[in-house]
Residue, then its C-alpha position, 0 to 999 in steps of 0.5 A: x184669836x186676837x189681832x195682836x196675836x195674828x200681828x204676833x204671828x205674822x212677824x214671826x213668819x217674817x222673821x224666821x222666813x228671812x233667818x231661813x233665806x240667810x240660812x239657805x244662802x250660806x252654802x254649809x257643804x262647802x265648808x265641809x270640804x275645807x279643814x276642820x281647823x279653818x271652820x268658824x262653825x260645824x256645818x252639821x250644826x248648821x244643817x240642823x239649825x236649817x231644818x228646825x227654822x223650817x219646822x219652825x216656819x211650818x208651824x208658824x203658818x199651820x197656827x197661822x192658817x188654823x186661825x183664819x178658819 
């Protein structure tokens, strides 16, 4: 693949990788234990945005290593 592609890919990584570390450092499962009416978001969802960005990322770096063989 081109440079601009690996270029394209690696600041995806970086991306995503810092959306993951925000993500992981938000603490969903204590806004559970608070009242529904004081949520400002679902932790479900939350979660789910969590595990996609990890899915995400894992594709990200599989593209990434598939290139350099």
């Amino acid at each position: 693949m081109s440079t601009d592609n690996e270029a394209f890919l690696h600041g995806l990584e970086i991306e995503v990788a810092a959306e993951l570390a925000i993500a992981e450092s938000s603490h969903f499962e204590d806004v559970a234990r608070t009242p529904v009416t004081e949520w400002l978001f679902d932790p479900t969802d939350a979660e789910r945005y969590e595990v996609n960005l990890r899915g995400l990322l894992g594709a990200v770096e599989a593209v990434e290593e598939g290139e350099t063989r």
